[in-house]
N, C-alpha and C positions, 0 to 999 in steps of 0.2 A: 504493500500500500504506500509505505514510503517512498520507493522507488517510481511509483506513479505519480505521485504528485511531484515528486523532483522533476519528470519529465514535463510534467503540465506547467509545472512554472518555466523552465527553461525555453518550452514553445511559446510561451506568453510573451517572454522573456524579449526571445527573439522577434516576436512581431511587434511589440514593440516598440524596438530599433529600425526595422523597417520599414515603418509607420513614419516616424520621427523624420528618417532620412533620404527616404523615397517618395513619398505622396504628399506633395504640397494641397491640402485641404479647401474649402472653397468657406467662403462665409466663418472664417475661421480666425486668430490673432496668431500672424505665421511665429512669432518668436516665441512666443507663451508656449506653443505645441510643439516646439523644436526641445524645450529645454523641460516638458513634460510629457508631450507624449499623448496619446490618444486617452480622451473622459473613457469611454468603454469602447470595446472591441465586441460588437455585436456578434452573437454564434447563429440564435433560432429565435420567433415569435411565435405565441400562438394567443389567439384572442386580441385583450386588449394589453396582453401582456409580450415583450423581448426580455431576451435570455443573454447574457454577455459570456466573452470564451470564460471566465473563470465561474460560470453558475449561475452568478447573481441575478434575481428577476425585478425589472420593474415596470410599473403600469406606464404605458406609453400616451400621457395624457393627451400629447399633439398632435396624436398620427404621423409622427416622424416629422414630415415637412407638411401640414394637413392634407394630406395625399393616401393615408390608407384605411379607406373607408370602411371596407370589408373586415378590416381588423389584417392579422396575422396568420399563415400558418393554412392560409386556404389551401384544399387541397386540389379544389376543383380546377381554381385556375392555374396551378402546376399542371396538374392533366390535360387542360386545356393547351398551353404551352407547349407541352411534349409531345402531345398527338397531333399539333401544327407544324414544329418543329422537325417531326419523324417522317412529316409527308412532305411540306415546301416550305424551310424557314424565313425565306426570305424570297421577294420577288420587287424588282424593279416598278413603280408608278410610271415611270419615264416615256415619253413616246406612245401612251396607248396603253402601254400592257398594264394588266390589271392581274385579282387576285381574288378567290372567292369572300375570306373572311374581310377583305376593305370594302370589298360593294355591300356583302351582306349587313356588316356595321354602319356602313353610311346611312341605309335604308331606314335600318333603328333608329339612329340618330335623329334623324328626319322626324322619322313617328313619335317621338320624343317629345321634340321641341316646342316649343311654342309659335304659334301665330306661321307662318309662309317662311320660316326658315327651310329650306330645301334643297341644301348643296352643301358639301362639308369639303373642305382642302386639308388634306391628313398633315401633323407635322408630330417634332419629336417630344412636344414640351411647349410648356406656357410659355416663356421666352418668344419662343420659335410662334405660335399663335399669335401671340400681338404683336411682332410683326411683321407677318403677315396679312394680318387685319389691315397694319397700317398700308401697307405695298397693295393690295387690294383694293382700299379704300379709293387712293392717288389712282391709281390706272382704273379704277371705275370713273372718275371724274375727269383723266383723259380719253376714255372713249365716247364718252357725254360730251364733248367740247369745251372743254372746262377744265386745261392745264393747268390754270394758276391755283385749282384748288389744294393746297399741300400742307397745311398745315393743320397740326392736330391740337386738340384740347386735352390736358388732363385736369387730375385734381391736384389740391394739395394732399399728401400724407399717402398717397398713391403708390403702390405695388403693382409695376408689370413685368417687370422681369430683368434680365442684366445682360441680353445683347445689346450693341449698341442703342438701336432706335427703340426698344424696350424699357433699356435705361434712363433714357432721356426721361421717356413720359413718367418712368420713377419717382418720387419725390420723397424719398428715406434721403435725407443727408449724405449718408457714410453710400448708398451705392450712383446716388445720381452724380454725386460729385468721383467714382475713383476714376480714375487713370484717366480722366479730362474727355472721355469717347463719348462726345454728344454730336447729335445732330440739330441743326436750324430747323426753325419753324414749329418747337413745339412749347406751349403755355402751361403753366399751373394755374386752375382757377382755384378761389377760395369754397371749400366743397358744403355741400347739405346746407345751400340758402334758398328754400324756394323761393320766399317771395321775391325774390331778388330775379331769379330765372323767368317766374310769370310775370315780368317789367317792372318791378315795384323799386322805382329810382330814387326814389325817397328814404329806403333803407340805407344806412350808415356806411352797413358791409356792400352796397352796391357797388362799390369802385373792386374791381377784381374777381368780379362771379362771373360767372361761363358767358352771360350773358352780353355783360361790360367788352370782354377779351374780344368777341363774334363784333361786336357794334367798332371797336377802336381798331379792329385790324381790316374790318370788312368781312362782311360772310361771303364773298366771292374767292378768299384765298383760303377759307379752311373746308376741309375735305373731311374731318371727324373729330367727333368728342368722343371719348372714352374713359370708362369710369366703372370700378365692384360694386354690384350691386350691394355689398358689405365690404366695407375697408377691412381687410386682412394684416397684414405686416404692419401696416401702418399706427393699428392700434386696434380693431377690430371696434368700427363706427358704423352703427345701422341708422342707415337714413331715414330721415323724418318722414312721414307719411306724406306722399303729395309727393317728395322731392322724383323721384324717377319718372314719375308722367310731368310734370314739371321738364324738366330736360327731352324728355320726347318729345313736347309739344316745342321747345325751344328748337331743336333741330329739325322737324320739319317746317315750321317756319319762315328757317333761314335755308332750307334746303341743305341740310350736314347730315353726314350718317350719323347714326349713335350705333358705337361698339361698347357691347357688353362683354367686360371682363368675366368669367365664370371658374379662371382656374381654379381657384378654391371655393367657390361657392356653390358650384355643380355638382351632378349628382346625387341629392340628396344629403348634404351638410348643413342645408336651413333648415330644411323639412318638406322642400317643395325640390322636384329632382332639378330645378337650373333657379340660381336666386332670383331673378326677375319677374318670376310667376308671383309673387308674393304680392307685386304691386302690379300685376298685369298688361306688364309691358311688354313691346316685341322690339327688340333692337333689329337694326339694319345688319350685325356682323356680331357672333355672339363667339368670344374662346374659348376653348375648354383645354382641356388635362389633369393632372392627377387623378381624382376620382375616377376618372375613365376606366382604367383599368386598377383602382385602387393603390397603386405602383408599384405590382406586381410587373409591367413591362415599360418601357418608355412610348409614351403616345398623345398627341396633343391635337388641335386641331381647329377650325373655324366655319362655323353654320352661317350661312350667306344665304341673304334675304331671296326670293325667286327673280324680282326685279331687276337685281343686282346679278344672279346670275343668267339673265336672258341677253343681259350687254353682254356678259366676260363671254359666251361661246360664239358672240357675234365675231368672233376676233380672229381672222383668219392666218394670224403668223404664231409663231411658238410662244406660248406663255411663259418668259425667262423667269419664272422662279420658281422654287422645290427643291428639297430636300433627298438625299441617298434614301432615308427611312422614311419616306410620307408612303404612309399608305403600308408600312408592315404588317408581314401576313399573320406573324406570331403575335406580333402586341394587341392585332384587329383581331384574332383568336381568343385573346385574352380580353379585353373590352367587350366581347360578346357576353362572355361567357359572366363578366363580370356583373354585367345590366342584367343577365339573365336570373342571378343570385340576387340583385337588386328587389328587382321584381318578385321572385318568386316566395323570398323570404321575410318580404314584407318591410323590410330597411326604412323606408319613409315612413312610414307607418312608427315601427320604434324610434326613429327620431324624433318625431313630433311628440309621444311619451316622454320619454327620456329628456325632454328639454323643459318640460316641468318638474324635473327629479332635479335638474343644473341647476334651474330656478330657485327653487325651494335651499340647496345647497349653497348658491351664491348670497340667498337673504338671511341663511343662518350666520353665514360667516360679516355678513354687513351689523349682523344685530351682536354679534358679540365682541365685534373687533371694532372698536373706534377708527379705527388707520383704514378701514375698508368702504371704498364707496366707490360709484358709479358702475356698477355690476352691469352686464348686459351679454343677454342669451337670446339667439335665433337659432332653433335648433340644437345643434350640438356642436354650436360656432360662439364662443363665449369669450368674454374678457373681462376684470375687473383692476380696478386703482386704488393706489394707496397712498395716503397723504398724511403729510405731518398733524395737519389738523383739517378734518373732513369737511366743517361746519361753514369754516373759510375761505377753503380748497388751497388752502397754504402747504404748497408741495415739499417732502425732505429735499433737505440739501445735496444738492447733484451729487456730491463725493461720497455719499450715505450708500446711495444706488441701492434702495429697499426692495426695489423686485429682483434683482438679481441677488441679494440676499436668500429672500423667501425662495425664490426656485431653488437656487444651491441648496436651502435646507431643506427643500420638497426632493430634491434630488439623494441626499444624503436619507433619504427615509422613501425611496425607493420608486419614488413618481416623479418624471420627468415632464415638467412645463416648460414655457418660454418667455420671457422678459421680452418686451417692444419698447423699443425705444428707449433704451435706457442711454446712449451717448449724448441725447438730445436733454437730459434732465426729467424725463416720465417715468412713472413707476407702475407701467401697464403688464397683465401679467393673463396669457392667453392660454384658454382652453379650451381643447377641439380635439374629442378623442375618436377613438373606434366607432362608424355607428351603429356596430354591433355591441355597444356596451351594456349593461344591466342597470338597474337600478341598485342592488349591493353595489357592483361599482364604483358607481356613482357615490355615494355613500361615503365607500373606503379613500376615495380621491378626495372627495374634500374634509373628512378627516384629516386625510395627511397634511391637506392645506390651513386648517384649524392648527392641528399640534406645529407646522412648519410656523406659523405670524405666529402662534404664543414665544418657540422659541429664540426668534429673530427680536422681539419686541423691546430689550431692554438694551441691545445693541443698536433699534433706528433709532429711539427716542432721544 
């Protein structure tokens, strides 16, 4: 038995090292992880639970990156994957060729979605989706006659992703600003003003809303707004009632698309399978990925309006963009099979439960903890704040950094959440787990988050 665990630590041991000196990390502090080394070395999941190489189990409150819906440890969409993989793992979208599990998936898709979305462009990942939304967007408005239309709208606090033109319409600090890769022509407006959006000039915040930006640049040179239906990364902000038909009606209007971000809202992570249904809206170009296939494979992609797509096939020379993996056979295998478990197993259905179990959990811990306020659950898309003094909203001192406290001691007691925004001075602290979770769960999750802010409590104050 000795002799086994010597072995086991020394493989540890060794990867490590490897870790440390090979795999430069993404979303990571590279010099921190050089001179310590990887938090855990993930081995298996099952549930709402992962398993690290040395044993240790903890509840994965976030869904990894909120991308695994299904939970952990499916078996089905393994099987699904392998009996893709054993037949065609791959096949080129390029030139024509196609594939049965990308036609069969789009089809769903389609039947899915809301309102005349009717066309999907497969790609690898959110990133890869918006923008593509945005390169669709532009060449829909040059086939219209309407070159100059090119410029996009976002919000502030805004999460799309970290390719270039993704990054730009970003609006986290730490990624819209690295390595200086922006592109021209794209706005941050001040987010979740309606009446600002329904013309109301009179408002204070009027200088800088979606609508402001459309009037002072001209609605003849922007081509899309785009915006989550729920701010994700940003802090996890559900928009005020009104605010989405609000900006719909703003962009037809002026004649602009509206692109619906859905990478982490889709699927059924509100309660409703694409977050836009909530407020009954049809975007002109809707993203998706993660949920798609829970991220059991890489797959992402864009549901484009019928309108939208009656121009693009008018198009008689080569549509210069796509991807090696748009349209994979194994990941469109696995997105099937994923929507199929969706469905079958009633998943929206337990979300929409389950987000009164959050609920009820988020207002225990408001009512016992003073430091705790501004709680907010759609689904099983949650987030709450914590402030030096709630009454006042007198935030701790930036060098305090009280959510990444409380997660490190959620983490040290074996549930893994995420701090947002902590570089900026916020002490947002977001939860978004399995939507396969229980109510025990539930339960035990915010337990740990009750005993994590008793512990932390005498270190923020």
């Amino acid at each position: 038995m000795t002799d086994q665990f010597s072995l086991k630590q020394t493989i540890y041991q060794e990867l490590v090292e490897w870790d440390k000196k090979y795999f430069l990390h993404p979303t990571t502090v590279p010099k921190t992880h050089v001179e310590q080394g990887p938090k855990l070395i993930f081995s298996e999941g099952n549930g709402i639970y992962v398993t690290d190489i040395r044993g240790e189990s903890y509840i994965d409150g976030i869904s990894m990156l909120w991308n695994v819906n299904l939970g952990h440890g499916q078996k089905e969409l393994a099987e699904a994957a392998k009996e893709q993989m054993s037949k065609l793992a791959f096949s080129s979208s390029f030139v024509s060729y196609s594939n049965e599990p990308a036609i069969r998936l789009a089809e769903k898709l389609v039947s899915l979605s809301p309102g005349d979305l009717n066309a999907v462009f497969y790609t690898s990942g959110g990133s890869e989706s918006n923008d593509t939304a945005f390169k669709l967007a532009r060449f829909y408005w040059q086939l219209k006659g309407k070159p100059e239309k090119t410029k996009i709208i976002a919000l502030e606090r805004s999460y799309h992703g970290v390719t270039i033109a993704a990054q730009t319409a970003t609006n986290v600090p730490a990624f819209h600003e690295f390595s200086g890769s922006q592109i021209s022509g794209v706005f941050h407006a001040k987010p979740h003003l309606t009446h600002c959006e329904l013309g109301e000039r009179s408002d204070p915040n009027y200088e800088g809303c979606i609508r402001y930006i459309v009037e002072k640049e001209g609605a003849d040179t922007i081509a899309a707004v785009i915006l989550e239906p729920v701010q994700g990364s940003g802090g996890v902000y559900i928009p005020p009632e009104g605010y989405l038909q609000a900006v719909c009606k703003l962009c037809d209007e002026y004649n602009i698309l509206f692109i619906a971000d859905e990478v982490i809202c889709g699927f059924g992570r509100t309660g409703t399978m694409f977050g836009v249904e909530h407020w009954g809206v049809v975007p002109d170009l809707m993203t998706f990925a993660k949920g798609v296939t829970s991220g059991y494979a890489q797959l992402g992609g864009v549901l484009i309006k019928q309108s939208i797509r009656d121009t693009l096939v008018e198009y008689d020379d080569v549509l210069a963009h796509g991807f090696t993996y748009s349209g994979h056979s194994t990941a469109c295998a696995v997105g099937l099979k994923n929507i199929e478990i969706l469905e079958r197993e009633q998943i929206v259905q337990n979300v929409k439960n389950m987000e009164q179990e959050l609920k009820k959990g988020l207002k225990y811990l408001e009512d016992k903890h003073t430091i705790v306020a501004k709680s907010r659950v759609i689904g099983l898309l949650a987030g709450f704040e914590l402030f030096a003094d709630r009454d006042s909203e007198t935030p701790f001192d930036p060098t305090v950094k009280a959510a990444v406290k409380v997660v490190e001691e959620c983490f040290n007691r074996k549930l893994i959440l995420r701090a947002l925004r902590a570089n900026e001075g916020h002490n947002i602290i977001a939860i978004s787990p399995p939507l396969t979770i229980n109510k025990d769960e539930i339960e035990t999750m915010i337990q740990i988050i009750d005993d994590s802010i008793a512990a932390c409590k005498q270190d923020l104050m």
